[in-house]
Structure formats: C-alpha cells, structure tokens
PQR file of N, CA, C, O and H, with PARSE charges and radii, in Angstrom:
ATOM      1  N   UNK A   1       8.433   9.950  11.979 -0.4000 1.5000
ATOM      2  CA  UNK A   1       7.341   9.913  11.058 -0.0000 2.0000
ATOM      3  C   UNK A   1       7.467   8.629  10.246  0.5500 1.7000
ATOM      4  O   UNK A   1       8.527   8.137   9.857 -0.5500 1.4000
ATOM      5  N   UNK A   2       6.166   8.126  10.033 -0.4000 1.5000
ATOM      6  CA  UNK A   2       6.233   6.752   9.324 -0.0000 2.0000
ATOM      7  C   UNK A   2       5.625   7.338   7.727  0.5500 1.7000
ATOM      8  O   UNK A   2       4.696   8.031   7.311 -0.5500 1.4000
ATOM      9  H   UNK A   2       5.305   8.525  10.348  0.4000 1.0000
ATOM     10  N   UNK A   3       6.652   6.667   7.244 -0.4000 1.5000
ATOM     11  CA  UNK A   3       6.190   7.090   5.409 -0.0000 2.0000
ATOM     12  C   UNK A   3       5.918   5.588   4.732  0.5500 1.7000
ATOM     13  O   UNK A   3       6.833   4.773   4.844 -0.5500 1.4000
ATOM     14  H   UNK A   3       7.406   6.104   7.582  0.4000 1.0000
ATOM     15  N   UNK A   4       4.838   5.230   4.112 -0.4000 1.5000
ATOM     16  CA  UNK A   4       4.804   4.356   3.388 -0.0000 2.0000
ATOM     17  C   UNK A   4       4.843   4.556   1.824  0.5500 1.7000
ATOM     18  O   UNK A   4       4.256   5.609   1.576 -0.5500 1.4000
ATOM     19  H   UNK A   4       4.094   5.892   4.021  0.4000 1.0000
ATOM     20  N   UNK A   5       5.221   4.064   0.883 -0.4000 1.5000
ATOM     21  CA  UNK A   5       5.517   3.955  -0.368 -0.0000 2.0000
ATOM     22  C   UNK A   5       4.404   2.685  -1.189  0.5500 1.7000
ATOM     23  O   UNK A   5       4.822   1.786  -1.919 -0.5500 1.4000
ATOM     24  H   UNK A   5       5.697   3.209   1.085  0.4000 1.0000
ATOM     25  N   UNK A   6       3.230   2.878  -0.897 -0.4000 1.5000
ATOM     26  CA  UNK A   6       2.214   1.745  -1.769 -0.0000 2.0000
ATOM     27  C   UNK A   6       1.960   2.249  -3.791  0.5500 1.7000
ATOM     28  O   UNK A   6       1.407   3.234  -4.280 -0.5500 1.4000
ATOM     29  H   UNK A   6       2.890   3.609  -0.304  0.4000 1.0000
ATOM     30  N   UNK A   7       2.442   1.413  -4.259 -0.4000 1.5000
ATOM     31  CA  UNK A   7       2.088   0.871  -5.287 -0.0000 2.0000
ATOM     32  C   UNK A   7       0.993  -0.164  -5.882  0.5500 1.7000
ATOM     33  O   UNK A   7       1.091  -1.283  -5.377 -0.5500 1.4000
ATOM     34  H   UNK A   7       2.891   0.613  -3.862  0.4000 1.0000
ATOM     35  N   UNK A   8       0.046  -0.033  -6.778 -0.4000 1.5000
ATOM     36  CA  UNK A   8      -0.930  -1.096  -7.186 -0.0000 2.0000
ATOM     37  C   UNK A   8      -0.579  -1.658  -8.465  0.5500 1.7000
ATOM     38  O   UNK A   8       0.328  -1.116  -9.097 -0.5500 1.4000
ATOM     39  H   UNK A   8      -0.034   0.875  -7.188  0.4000 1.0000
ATOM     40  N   UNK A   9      -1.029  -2.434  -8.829 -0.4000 1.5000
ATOM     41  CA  UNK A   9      -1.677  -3.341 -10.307 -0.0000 2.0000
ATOM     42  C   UNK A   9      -1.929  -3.950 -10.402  0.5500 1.7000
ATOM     43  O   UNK A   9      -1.585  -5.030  -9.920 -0.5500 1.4000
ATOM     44  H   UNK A   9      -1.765  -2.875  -8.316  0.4000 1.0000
ATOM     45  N   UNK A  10      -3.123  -3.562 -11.452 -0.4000 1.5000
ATOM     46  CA  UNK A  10      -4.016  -4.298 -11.879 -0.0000 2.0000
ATOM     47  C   UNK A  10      -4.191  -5.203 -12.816  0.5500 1.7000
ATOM     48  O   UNK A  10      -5.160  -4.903 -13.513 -0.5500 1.4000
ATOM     49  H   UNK A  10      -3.403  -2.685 -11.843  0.4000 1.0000
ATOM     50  N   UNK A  11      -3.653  -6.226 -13.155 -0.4000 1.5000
ATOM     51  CA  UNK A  11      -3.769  -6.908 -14.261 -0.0000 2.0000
ATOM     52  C   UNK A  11      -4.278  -8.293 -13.907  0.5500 1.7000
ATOM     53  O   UNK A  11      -4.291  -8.827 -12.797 -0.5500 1.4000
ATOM     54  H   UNK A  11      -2.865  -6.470 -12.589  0.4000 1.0000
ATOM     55  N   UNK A  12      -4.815  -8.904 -15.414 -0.4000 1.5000
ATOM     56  CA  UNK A  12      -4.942 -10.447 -15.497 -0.0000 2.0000
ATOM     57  C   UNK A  12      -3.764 -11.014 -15.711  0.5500 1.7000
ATOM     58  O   UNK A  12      -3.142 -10.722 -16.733 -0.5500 1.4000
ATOM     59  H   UNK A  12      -4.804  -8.470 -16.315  0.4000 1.0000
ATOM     60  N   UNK A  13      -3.240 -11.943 -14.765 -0.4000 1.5000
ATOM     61  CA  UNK A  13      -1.907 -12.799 -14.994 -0.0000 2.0000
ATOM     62  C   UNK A  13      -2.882 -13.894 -14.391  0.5500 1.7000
ATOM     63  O   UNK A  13      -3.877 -13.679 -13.699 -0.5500 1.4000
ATOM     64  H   UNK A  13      -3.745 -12.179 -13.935  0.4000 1.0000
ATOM     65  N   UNK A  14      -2.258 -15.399 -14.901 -0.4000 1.5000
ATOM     66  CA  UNK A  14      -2.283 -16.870 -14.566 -0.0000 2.0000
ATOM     67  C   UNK A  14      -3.015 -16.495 -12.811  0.5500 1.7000
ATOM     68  O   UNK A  14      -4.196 -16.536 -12.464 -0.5500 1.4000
ATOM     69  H   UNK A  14      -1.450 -15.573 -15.463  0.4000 1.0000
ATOM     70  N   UNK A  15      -1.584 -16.091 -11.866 -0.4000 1.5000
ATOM     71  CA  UNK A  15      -1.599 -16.062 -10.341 -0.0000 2.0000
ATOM     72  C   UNK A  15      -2.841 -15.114  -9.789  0.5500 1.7000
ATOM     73  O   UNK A  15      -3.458 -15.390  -8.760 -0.5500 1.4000
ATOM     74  H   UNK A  15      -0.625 -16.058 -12.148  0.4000 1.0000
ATOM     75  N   UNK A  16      -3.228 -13.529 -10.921 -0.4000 1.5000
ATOM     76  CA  UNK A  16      -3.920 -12.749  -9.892 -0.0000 2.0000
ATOM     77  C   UNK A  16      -5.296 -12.659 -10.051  0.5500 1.7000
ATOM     78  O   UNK A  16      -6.011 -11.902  -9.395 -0.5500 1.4000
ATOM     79  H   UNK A  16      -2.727 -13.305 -11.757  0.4000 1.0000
ATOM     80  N   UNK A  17      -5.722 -13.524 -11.026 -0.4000 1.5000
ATOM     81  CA  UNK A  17      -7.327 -13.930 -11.073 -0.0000 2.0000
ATOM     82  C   UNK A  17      -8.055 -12.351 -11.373  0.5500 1.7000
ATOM     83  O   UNK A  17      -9.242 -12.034 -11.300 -0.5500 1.4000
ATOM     84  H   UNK A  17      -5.141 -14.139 -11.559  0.4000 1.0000
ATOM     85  N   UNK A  18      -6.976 -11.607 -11.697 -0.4000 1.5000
ATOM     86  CA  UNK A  18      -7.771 -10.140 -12.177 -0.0000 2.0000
ATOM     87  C   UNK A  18      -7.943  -9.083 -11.197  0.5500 1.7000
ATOM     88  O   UNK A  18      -8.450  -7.969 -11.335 -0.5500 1.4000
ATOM     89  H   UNK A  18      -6.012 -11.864 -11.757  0.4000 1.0000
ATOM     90  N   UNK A  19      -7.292  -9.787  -9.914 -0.4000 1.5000
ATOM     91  CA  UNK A  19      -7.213  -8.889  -8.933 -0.0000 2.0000
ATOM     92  C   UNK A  19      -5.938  -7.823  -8.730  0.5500 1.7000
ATOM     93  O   UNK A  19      -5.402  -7.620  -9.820 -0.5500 1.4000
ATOM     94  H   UNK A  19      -6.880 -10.692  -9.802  0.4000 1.0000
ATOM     95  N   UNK A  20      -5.246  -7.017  -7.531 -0.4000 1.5000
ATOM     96  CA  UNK A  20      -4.701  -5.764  -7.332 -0.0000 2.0000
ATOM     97  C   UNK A  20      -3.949  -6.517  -7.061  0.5500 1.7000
ATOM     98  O   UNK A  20      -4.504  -7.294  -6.284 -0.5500 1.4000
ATOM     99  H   UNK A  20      -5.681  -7.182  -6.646  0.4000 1.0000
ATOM    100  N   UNK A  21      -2.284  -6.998  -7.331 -0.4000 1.5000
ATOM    101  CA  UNK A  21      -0.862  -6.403  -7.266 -0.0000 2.0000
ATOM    102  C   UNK A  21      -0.373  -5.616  -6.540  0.5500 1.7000
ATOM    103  O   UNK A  21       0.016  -4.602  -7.120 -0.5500 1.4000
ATOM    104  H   UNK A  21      -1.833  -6.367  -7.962  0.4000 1.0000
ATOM    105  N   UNK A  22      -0.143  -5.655  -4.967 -0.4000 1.5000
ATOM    106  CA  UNK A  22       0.194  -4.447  -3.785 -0.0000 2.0000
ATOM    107  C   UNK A  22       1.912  -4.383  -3.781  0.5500 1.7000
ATOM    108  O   UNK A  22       2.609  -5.389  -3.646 -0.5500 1.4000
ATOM    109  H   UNK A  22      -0.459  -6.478  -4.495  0.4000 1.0000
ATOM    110  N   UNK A  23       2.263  -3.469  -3.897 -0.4000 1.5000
ATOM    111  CA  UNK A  23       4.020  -3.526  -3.557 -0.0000 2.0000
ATOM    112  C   UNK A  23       4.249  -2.584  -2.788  0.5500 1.7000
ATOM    113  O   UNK A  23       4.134  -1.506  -3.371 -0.5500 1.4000
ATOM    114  H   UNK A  23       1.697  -2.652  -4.006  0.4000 1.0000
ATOM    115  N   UNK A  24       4.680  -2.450  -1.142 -0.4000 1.5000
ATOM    116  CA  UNK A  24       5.061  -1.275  -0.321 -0.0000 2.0000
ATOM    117  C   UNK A  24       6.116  -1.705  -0.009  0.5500 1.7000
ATOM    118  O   UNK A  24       6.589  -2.839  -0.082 -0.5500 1.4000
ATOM    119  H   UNK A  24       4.773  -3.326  -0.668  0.4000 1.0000
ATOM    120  N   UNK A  25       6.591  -0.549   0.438 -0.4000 1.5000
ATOM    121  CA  UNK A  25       8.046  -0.249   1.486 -0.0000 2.0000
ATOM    122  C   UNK A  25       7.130   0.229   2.753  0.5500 1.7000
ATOM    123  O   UNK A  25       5.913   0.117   2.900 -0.5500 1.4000
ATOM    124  H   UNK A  25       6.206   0.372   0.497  0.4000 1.0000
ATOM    125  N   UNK A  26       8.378   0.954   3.850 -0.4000 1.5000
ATOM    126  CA  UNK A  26       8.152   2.129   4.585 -0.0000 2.0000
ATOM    127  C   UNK A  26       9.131   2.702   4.883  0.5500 1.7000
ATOM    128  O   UNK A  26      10.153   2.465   4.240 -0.5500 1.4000
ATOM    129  H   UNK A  26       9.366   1.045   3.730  0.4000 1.0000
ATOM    130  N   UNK A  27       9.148   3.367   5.638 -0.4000 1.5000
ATOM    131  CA  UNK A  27      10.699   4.412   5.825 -0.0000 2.0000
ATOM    132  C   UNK A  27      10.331   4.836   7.217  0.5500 1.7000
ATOM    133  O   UNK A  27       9.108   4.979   7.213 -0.5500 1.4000
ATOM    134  H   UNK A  27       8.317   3.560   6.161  0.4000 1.0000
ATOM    135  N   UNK A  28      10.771   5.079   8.291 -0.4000 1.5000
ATOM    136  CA  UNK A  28      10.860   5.413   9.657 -0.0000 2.0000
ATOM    137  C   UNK A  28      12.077   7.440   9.395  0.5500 1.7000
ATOM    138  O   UNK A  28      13.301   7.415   9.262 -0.5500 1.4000
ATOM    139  H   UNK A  28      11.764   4.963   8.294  0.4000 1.0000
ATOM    140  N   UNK A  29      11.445   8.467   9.399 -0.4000 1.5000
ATOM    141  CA  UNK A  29      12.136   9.817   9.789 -0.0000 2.0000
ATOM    142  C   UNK A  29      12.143  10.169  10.899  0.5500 1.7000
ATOM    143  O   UNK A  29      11.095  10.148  11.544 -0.5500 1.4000
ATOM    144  H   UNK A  29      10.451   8.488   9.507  0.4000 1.0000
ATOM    145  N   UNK A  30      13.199  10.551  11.393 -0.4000 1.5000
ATOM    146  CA  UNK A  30      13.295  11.570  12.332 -0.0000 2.0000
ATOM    147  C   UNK A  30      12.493  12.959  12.528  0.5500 1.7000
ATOM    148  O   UNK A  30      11.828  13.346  11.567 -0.5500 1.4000
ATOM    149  H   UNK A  30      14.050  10.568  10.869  0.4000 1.0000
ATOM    150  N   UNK A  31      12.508  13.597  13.498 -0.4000 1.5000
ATOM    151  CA  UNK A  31      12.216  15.262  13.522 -0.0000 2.0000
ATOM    152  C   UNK A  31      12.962  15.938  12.412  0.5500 1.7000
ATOM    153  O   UNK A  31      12.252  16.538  11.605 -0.5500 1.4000
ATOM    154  H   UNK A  31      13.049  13.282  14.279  0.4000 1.0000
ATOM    155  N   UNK A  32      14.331  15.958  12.204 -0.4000 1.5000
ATOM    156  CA  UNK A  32      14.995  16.800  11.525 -0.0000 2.0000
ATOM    157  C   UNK A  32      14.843  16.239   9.547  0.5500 1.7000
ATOM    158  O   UNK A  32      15.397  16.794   8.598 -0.5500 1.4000
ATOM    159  H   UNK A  32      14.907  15.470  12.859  0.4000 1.0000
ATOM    160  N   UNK A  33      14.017  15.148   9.511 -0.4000 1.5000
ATOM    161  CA  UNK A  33      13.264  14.894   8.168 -0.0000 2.0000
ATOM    162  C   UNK A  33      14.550  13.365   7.479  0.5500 1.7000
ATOM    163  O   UNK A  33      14.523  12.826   6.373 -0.5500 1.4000
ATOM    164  H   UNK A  33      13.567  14.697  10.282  0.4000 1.0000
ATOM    165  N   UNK A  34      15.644  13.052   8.832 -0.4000 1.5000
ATOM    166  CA  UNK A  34      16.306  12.072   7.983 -0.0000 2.0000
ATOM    167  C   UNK A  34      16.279  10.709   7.972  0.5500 1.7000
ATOM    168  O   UNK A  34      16.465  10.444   9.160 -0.5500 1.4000
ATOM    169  H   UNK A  34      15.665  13.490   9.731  0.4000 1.0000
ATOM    170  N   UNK A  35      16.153   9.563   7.327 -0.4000 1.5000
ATOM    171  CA  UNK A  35      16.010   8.287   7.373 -0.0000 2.0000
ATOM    172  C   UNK A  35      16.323   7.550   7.948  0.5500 1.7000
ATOM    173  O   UNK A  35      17.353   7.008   7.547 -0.5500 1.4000
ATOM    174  H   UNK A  35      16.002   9.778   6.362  0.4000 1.0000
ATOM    175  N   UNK A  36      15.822   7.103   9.006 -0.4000 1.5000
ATOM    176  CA  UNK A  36      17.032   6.730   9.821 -0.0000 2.0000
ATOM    177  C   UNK A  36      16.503   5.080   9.859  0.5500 1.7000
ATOM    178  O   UNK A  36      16.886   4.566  10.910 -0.5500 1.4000
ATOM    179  H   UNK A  36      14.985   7.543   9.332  0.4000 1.0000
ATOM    180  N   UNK A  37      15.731   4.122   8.998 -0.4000 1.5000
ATOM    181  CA  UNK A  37      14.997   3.013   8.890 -0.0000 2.0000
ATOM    182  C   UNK A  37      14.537   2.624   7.632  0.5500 1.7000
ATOM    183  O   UNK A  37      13.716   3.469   7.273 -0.5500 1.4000
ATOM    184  H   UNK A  37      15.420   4.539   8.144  0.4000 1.0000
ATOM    185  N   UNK A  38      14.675   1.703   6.740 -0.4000 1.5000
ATOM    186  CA  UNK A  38      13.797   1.270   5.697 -0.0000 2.0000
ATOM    187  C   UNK A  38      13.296   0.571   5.132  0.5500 1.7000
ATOM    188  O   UNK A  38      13.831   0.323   4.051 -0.5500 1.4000
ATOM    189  H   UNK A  38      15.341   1.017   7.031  0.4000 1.0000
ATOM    190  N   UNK A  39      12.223  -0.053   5.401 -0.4000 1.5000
ATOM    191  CA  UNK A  39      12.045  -1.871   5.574 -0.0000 2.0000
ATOM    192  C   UNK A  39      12.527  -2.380   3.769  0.5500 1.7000
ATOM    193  O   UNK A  39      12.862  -1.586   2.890 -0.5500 1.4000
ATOM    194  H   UNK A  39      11.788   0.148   6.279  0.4000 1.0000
ATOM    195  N   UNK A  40      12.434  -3.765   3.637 -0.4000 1.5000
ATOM    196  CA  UNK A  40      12.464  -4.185   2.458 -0.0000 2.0000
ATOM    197  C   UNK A  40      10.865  -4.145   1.315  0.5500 1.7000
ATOM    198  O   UNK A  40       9.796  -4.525   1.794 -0.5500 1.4000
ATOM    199  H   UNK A  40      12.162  -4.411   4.351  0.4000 1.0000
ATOM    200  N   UNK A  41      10.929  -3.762   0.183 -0.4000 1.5000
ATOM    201  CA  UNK A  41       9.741  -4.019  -0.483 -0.0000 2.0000
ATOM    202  C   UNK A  41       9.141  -5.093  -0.815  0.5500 1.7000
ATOM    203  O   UNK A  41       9.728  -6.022  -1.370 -0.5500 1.4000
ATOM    204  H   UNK A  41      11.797  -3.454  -0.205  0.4000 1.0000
ATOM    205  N   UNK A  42       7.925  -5.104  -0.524 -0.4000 1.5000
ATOM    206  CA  UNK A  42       7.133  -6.671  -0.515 -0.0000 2.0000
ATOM    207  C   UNK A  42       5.840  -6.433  -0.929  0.5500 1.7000
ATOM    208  O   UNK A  42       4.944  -5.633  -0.660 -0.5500 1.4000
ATOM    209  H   UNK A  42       7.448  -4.349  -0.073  0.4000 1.0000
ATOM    210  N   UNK A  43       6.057  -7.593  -1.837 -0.4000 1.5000
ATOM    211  CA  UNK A  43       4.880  -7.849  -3.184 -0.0000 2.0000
ATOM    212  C   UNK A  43       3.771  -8.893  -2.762  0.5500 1.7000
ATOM    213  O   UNK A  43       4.151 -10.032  -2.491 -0.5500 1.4000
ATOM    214  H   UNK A  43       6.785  -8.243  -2.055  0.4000 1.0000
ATOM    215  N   UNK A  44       2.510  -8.605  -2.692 -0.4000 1.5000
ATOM    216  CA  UNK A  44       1.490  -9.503  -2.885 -0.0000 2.0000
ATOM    217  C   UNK A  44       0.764  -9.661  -3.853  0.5500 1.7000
ATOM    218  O   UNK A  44       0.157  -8.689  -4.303 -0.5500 1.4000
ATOM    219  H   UNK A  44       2.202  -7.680  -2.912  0.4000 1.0000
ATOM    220  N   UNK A  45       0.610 -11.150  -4.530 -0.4000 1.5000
ATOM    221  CA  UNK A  45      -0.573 -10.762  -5.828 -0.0000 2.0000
ATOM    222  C   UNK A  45      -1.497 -12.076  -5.273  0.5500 1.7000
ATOM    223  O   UNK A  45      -1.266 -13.244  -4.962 -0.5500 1.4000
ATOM    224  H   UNK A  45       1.104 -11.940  -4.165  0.4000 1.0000
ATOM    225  N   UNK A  46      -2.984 -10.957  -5.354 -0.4000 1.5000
ATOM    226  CA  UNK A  46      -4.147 -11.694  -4.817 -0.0000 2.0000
ATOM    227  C   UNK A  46      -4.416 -13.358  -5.080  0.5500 1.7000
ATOM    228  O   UNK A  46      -4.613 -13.784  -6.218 -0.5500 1.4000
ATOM    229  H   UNK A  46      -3.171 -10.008  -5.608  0.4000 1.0000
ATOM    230  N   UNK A  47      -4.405 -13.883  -4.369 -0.4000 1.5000
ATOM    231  CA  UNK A  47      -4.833 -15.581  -4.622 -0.0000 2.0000
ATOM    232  C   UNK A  47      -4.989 -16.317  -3.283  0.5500 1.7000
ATOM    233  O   UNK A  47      -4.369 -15.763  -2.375 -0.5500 1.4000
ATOM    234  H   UNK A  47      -4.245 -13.537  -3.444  0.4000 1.0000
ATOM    235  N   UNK A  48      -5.698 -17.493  -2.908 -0.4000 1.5000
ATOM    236  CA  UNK A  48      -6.174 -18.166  -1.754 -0.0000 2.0000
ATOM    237  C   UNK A  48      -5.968 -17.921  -0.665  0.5500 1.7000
ATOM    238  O   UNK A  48      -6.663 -17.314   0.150 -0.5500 1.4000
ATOM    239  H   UNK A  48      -6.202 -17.943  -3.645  0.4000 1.0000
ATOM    240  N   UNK A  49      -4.450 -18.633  -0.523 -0.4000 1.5000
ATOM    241  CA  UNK A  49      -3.800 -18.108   0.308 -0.0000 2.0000
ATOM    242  C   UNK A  49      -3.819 -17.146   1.417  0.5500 1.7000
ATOM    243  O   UNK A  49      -3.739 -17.494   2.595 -0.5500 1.4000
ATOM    244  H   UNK A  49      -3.886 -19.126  -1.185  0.4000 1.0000
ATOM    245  N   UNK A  50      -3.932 -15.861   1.000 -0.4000 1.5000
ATOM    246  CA  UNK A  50      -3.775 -14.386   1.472 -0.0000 2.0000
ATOM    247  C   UNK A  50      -5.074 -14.037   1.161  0.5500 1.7000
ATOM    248  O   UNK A  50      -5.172 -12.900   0.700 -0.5500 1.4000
ATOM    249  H   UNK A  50      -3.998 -15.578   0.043  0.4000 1.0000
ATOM    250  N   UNK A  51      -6.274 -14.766   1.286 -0.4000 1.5000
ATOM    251  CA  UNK A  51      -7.476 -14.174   1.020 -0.0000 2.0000
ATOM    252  C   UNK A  51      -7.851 -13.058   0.225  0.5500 1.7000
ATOM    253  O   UNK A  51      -8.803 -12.366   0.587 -0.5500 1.4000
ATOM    254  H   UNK A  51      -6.195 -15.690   1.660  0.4000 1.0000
ATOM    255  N   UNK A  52      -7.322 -12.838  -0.648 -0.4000 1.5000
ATOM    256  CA  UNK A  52      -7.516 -12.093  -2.144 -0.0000 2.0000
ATOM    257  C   UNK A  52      -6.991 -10.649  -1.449  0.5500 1.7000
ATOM    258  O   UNK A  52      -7.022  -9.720  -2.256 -0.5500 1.4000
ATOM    259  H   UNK A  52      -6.549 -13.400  -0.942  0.4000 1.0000
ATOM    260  N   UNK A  53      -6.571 -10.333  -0.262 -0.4000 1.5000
ATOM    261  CA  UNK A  53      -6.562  -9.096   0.672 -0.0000 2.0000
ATOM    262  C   UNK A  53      -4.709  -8.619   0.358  0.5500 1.7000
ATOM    263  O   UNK A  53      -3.860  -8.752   1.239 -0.5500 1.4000
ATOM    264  H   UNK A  53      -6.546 -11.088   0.393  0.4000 1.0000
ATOM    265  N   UNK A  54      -4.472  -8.207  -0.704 -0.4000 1.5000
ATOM    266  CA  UNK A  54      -2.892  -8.191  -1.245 -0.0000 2.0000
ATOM    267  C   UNK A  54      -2.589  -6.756  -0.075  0.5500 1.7000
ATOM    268  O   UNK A  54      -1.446  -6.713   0.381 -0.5500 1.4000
ATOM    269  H   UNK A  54      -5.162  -8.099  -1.420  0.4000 1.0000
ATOM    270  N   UNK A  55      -3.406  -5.834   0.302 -0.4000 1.5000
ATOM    271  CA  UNK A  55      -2.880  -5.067   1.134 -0.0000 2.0000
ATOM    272  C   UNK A  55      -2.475  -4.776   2.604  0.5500 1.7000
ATOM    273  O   UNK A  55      -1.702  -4.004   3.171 -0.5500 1.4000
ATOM    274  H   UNK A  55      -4.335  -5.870  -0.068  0.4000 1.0000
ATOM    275  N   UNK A  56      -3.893  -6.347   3.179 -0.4000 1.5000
ATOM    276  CA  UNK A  56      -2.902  -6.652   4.464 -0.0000 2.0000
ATOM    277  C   UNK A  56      -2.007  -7.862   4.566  0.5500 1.7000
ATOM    278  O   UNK A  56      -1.631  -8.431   5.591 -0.5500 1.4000
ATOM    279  H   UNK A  56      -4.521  -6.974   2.718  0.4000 1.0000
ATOM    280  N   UNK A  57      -1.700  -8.186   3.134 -0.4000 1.5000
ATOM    281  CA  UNK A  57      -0.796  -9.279   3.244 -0.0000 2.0000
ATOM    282  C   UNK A  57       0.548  -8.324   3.344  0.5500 1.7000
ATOM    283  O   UNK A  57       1.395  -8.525   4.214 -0.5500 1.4000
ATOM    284  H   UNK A  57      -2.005  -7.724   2.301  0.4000 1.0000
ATOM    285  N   UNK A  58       0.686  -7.024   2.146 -0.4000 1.5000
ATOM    286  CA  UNK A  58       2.089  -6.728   2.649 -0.0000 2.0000
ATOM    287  C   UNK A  58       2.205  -5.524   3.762  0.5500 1.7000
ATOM    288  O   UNK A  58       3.256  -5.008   4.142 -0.5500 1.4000
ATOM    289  H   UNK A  58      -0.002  -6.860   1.439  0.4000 1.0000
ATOM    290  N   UNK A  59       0.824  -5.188   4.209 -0.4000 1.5000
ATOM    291  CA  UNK A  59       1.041  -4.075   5.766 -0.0000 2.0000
ATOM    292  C   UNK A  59       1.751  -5.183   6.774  0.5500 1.7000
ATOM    293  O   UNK A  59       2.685  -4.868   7.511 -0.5500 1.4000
ATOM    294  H   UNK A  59      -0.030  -5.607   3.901  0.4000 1.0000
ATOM    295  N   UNK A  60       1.136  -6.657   6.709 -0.4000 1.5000
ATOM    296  CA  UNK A  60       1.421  -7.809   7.693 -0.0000 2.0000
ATOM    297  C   UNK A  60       2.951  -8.007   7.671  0.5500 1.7000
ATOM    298  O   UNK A  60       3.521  -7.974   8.761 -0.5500 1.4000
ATOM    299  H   UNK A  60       0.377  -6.913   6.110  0.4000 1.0000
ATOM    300  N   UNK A  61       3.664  -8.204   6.582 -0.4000 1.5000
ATOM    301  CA  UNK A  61       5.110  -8.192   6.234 -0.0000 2.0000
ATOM    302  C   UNK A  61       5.809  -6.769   6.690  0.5500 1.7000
ATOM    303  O   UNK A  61       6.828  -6.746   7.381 -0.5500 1.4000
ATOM    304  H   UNK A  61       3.201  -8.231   5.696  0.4000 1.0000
ATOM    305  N   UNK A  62       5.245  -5.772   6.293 -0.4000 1.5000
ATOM    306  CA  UNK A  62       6.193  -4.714   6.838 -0.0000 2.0000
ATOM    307  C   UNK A  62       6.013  -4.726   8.542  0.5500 1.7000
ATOM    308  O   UNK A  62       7.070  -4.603   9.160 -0.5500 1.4000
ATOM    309  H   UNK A  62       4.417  -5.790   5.731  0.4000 1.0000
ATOM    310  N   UNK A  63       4.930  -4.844   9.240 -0.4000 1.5000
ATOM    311  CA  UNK A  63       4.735  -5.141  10.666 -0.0000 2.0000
ATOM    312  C   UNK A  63       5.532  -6.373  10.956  0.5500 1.7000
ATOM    313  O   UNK A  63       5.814  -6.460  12.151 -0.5500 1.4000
ATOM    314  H   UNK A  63       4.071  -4.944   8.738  0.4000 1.0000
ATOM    315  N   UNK A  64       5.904  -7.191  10.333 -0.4000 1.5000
ATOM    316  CA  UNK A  64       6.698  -8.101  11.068 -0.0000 2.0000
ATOM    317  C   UNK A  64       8.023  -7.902  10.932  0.5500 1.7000
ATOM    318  O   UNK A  64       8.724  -8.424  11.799 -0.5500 1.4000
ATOM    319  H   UNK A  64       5.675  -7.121   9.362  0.4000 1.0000
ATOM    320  N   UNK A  65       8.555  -7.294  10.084 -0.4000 1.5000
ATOM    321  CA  UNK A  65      10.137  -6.885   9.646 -0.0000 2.0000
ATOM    322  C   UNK A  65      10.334  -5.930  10.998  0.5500 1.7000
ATOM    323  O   UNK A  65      11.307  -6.129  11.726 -0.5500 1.4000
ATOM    324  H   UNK A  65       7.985  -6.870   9.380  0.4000 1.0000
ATOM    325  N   UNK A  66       9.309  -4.823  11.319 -0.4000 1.5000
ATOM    326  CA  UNK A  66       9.066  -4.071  12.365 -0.0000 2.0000
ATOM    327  C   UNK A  66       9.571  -4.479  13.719  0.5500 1.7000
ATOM    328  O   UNK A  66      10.250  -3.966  14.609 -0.5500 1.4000
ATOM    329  H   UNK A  66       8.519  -4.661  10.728  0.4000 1.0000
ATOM    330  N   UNK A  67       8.929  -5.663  13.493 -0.4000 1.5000
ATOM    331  CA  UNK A  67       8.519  -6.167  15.357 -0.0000 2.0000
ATOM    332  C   UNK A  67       9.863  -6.776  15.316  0.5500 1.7000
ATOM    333  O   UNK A  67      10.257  -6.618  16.471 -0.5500 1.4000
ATOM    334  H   UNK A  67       8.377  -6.080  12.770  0.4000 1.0000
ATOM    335  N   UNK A  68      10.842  -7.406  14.632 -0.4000 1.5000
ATOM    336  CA  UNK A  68      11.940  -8.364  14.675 -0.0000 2.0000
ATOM    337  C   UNK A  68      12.971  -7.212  14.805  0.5500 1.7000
ATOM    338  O   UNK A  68      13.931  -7.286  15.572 -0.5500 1.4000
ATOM    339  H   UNK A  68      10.522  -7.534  13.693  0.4000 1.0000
ATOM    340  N   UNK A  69      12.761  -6.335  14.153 -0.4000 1.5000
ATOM    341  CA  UNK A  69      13.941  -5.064  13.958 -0.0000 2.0000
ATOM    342  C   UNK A  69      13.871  -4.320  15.603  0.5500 1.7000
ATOM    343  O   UNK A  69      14.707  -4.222  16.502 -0.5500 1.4000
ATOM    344  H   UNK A  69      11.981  -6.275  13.531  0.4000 1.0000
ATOM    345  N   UNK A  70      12.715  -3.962  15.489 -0.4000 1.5000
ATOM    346  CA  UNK A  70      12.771  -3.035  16.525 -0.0000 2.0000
ATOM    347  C   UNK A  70      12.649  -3.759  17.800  0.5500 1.7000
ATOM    348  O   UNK A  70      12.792  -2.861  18.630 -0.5500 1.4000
ATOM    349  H   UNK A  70      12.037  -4.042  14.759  0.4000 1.0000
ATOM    350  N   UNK A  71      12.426  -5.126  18.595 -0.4000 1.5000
ATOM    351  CA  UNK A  71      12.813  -5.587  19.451 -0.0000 2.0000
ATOM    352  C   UNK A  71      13.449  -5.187  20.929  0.5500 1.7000
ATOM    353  O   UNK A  71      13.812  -6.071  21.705 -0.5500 1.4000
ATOM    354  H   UNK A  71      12.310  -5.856  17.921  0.4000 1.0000
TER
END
C-alpha cells in the first residue's frame, strides 16, 4: 500500500507570490501493515520555475526517488 503524507501553506513570503507551499513524503506497506520504504520529504514553494504547480513538483520528486530506488 502506498501512503502519502501531503501538507499545504498558504502564505505571502518574498519566493511564493501568495501561492500553496506543498511538503510530502510517502511510505510503501506491506500486507501485514509494516513499513518497509520511506521516501525523503520534499518541499515546493510556487514560483516560475515549477510553473506555480508546487504539487506536481513534489509528486515528480517522490516518483523519481522511486524510479532510482526501486530499479
């Protein structure tokens, strides 16, 4: 079972132009409910770059920690 852990915020800072603040993990369980995987947490705050899109900037990061790990 894939568990994700998403967090938001919302604030005006300098970097997020007033936009959403995304911070996820994920966690990979077994059948029997135990952890057996847990990517690192990764922060996006909306700006050019990442096309103001802070939530597939860090789905994109946990999919690539994915693809390198699981190999």
């Amino acid at each position: 079972m894939l568990h994700l852990d998403i967090q938001t915020h919302r604030g005006m800072t300098a970097w997020s132009w007033g936009g959403v603040t995304v911070r996820a993990s994920a966690s990979l369980q077994n059948k029997a409910g135990e952890t057996i995987w847990t990517s690192k947490s990764y922060k996006a705050s909306p700006n050019g770059t990442n096309g103001f899109n802070t939530a597939r900037t860090t789905a994109g990061k946990i999919v690539k920690e994915m693809q390198h790990r699981f190999r």
